[in-house]
C-alpha positions as CSV (number, residue, x, y, z in Angstrom):
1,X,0.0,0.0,0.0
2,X,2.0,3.2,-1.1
3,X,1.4,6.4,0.2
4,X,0.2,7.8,-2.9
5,X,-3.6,8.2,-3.6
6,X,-4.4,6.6,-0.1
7,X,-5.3,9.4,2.5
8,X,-9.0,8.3,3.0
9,X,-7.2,4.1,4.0
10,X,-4.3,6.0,5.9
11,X,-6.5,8.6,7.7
12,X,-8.6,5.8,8.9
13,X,-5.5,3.3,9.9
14,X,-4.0,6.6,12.2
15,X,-7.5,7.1,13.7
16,X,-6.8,3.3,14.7
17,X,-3.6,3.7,15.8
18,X,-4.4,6.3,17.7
19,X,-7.1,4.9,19.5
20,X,-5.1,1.7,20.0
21,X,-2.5,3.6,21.6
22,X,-5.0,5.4,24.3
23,X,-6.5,2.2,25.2
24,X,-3.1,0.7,25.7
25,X,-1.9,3.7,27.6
26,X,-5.2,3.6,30.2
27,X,-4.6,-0.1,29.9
28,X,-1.0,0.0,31.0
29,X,-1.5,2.7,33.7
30,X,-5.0,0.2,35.2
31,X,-2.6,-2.7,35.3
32,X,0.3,-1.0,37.3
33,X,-0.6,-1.6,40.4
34,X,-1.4,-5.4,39.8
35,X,2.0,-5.7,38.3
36,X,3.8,-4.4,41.7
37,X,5.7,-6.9,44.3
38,X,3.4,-9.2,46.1
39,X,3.6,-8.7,49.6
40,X,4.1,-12.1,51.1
41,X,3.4,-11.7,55.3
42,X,2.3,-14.3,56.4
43,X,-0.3,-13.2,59.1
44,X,-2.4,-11.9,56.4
45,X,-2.5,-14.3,53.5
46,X,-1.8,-17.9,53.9
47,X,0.5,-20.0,51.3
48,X,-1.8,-20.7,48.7
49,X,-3.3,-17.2,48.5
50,X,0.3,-16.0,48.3
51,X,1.2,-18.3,45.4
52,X,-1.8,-17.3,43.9
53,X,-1.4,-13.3,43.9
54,X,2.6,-14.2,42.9
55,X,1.1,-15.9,39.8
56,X,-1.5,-12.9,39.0
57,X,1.1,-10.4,39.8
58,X,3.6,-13.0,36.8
59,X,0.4,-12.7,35.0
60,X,0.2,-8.9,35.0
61,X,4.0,-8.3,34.5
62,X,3.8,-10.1,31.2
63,X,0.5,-8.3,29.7
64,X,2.3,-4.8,30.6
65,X,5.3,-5.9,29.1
66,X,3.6,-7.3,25.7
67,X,1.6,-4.2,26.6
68,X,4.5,-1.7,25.9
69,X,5.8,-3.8,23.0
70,X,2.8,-3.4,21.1
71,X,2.8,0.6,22.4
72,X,6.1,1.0,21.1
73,X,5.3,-0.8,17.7
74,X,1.6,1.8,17.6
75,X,4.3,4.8,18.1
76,X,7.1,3.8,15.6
77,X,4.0,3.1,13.4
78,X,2.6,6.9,13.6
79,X,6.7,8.3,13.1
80,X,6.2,6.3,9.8
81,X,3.2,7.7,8.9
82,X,3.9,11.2,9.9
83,X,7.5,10.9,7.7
84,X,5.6,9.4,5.0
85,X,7.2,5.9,5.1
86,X,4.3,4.3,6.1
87,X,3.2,0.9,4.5
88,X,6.2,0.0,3.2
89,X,8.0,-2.7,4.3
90,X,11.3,-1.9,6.3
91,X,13.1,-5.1,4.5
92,X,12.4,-5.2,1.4
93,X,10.7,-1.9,0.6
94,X,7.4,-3.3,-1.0
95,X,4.3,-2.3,-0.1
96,X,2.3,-3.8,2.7
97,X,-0.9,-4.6,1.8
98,X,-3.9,-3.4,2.9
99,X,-5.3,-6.4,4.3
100,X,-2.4,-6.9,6.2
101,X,-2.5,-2.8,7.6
102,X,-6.2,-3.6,8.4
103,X,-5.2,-6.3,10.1
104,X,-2.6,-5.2,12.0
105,X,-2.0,-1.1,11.5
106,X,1.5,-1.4,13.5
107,X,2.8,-3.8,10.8
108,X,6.5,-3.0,10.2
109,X,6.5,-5.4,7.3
110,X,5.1,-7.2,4.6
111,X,3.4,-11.0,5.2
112,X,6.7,-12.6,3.0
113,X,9.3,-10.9,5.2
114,X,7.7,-11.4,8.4
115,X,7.1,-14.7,7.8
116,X,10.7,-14.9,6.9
117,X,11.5,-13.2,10.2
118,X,9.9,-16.0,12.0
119,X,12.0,-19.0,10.1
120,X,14.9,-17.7,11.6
């Protein structure tokens, strides 16, 4: 998908982007306080309700980390399209296609690439 001819598709994929990126920021700053050290007294929790919060707290570390991942791919995916790079693939230069930036509006590069990506 060039850049040429598509404001209308590439005004709509920022409005996504952008709204992605609110609802992972409000997402990330709900989550912070399930993501911090479980407290592990024993007078107040016994052993299987402290293994329990440990595992929701492991729970919650890894969604805000996949959390800022994806963030980080939303913001390097509005640089593009402010500079005019956007849907074109950072390997090989082709054009993404447009299913593919439906799909997922943060995609970096095409379907051949990234699949190539993942072989390796």
């Amino acid at each position: 998908m060039s850049n040429d001819g598509n404001s209308t598709a590439f005004a709509e994929l920022r409005r996504q982007l952008l709204s992605q990126r609110d609802a992972l920021q409000e997402s990330l700053a709900a989550n912070s306080e399930a993501a911090s050290v479980v407290e592990l007294d024993q007078t107040r929790q016994g052993r299987l309700s402290r293994m329990d919060a440990m595992q929701q707290q492991a729970m919650a570390v890894a969604s805000r980390t996949a959390g800022r991942t994806r963030l980080a791919a939303i913001e390097a995916a509005l640089s593009r399209l402010e500079a005019g790079q956007y849907g074109t693939c950072l390997e090989c230069g082709e054009a993404i296609s447009a299913a593919r930036l439906a799909a997922r509006p943060e995609a970096r590069l095409c379907i051949l690439c990234k699949s190539r990506s993942e072989q390796q």
